[in-house]
N, C-alpha and C positions, 0 to 999 in steps of 0.2 A: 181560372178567370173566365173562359169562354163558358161556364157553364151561369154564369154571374148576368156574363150580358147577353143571352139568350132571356133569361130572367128579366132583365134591367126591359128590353125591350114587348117581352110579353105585359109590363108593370105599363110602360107607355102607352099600348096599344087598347090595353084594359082605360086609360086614362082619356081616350080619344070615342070608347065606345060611349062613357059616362059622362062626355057632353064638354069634355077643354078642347077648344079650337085653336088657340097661340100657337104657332107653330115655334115660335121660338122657344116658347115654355117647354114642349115637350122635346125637343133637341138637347135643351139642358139634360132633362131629366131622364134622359136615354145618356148622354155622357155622366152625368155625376153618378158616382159609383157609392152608393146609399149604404151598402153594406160597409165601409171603413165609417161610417158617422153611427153604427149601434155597438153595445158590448158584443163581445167575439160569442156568448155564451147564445146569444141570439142573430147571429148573423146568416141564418138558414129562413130566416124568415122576415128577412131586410126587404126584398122586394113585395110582401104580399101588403095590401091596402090595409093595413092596419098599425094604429102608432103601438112604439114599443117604447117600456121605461128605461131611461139612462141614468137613472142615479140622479139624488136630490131630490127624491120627489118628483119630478120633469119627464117629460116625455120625446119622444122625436113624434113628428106630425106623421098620419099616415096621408101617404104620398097623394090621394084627391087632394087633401084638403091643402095641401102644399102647392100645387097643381092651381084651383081655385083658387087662394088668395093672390099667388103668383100673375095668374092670367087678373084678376081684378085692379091689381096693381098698374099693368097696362107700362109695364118696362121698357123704358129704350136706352141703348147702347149712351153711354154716358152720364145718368142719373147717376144723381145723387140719392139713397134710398136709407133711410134709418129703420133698423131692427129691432125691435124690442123684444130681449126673448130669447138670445144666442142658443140656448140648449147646446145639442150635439153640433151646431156649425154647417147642419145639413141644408136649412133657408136661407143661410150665407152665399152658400156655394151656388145653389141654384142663380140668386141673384150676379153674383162676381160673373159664373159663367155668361150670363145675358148681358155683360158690358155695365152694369153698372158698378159705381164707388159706393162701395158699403161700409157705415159704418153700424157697430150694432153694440148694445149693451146688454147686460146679466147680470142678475145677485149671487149667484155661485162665483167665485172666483176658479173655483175647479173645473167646474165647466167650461169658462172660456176661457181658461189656460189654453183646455183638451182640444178644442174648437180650434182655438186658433193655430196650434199645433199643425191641425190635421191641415185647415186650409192653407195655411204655409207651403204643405210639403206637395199641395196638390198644386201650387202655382199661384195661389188665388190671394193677394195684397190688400186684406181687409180689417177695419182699422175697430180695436173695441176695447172698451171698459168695464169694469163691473159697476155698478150703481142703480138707483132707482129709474127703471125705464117709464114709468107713468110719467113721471116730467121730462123725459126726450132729454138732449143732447144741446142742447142752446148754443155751444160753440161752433159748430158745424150749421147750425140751422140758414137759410131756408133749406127743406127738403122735397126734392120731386117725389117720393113717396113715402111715408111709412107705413110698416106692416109690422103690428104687435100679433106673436103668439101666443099670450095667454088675455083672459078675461076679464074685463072691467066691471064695473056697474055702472059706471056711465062714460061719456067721452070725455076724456082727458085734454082739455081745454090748452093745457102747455103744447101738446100735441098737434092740435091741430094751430094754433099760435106759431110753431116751429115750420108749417107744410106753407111751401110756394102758393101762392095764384095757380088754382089748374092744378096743383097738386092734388093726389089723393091718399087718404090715410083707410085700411083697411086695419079691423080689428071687431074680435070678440065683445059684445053686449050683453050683459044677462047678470042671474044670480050664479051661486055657487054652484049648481048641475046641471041648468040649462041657459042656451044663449045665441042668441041671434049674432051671425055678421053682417058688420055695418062695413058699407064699401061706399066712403064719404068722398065727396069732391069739394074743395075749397074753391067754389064760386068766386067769392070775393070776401075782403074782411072781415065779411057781415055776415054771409050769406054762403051757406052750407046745402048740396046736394044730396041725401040720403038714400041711397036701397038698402034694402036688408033680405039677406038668405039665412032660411031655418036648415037646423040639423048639422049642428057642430058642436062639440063638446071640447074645450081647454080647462088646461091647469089655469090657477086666477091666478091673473096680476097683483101683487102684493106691493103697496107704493102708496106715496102721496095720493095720488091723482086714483090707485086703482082701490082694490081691497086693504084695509089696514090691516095690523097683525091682531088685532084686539079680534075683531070680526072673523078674524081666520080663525083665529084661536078657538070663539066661540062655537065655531059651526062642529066642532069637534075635528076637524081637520088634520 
């Protein structure tokens, strides 16, 4: 284990050269233990900056870009924050540990069995579904943030419909290989904030609101 969080912390420190300043972010991200959220076959290579596949098709993020959306997000203890994207449970945890209420949704149901499994036993009370994440979580809504993991083509309107005033929804923009992050602020009703940062690659959002399965299908996918 100590040879784990020697690691964990070399992954931090690499993550503070590359430009995240949240100090809360990286407090997370030095306690959540990354290697229980990959298969065991790949868990020699849990800490290094690079996503690794968990089955489904799906990936676990590598940890910048978890890092980055994390700190875009702009978390505080108490938030409310919807997930689109469970994967491995590993964006869960980070959020739980920073004090927010998470809930998060997935189209595997094996996956957040496994997710929610793991975040259980790590102490972590996070509430989730399987269903189409492009149209959010309506029961729960408003949300002080969401953060989608995989790729849209455009912004999902239910989405930002679900996010507070002052809320902000971070997520993937693009075609199927490449894609801008959109790191949105709900102004008001009307009236949406936009930056966008290049140099991120996700699996697509498959969904109403994201990529359809026709479209998937086509690209040879």
């Amino acid at each position: 284990m100590g040879k784990f969080e020697d690691e964990r912390k070399a992954m931090v420190e690499l993550l503070r050269k590359r430009g995240i300043k949240d100090e809360n972010v990286l407090r997370a991200m030095e306690k959540i233990p990354r290697h229980l959220f990959v298969p065991e076959a790949l868990i020699n290579y849990a800490y290094e900056d690079s996503a690794l596949p968990i089955g489904c098709s799906q990936t676990i993020s590598q940890p910048y870009t978890v890092a980055f959306m994390t700190e875009a997000l702009k978390v505080k203890p108490g938030d409310k924050i919807l997930e689109v994207g469970t994967g491995s449970g590993y964006q869960a945890a980070i959020l739980a540990e920073m004090g927010a209420q998470v809930f998060t949704i997935e189209r595997f149901e094996e996956l957040l069995k496994t997710a929610l499994e793991k975040l259980s036993k790590l102490g972590y009370n996070v509430i989730g579904m399987v269903g189409d994440g492009s149209i959010g979580w309506s029961e729960f809504a408003p949300y002080d943030g969401i953060i989608v993991t995989a790729a849209a083509p455009r912004i999902p309107q239910s989405l930002v419909k679900q996010l507070k005033i002052g809320g902000r929804l971070v997520i993937p923009i693009g075609d199927l290989d490449i894609q801008e992050l959109y790191i949105i602020k709900k102004v008001s009703e009307t009236k949406l904030d936009i930056k966008k940062k290049f140099g991120f690659k996700f699996v697509p959002l498959i969904g109403k609101e994201g990529w359809g399965e026709d479209s998937f299908r086509n690209n040879g996918r």
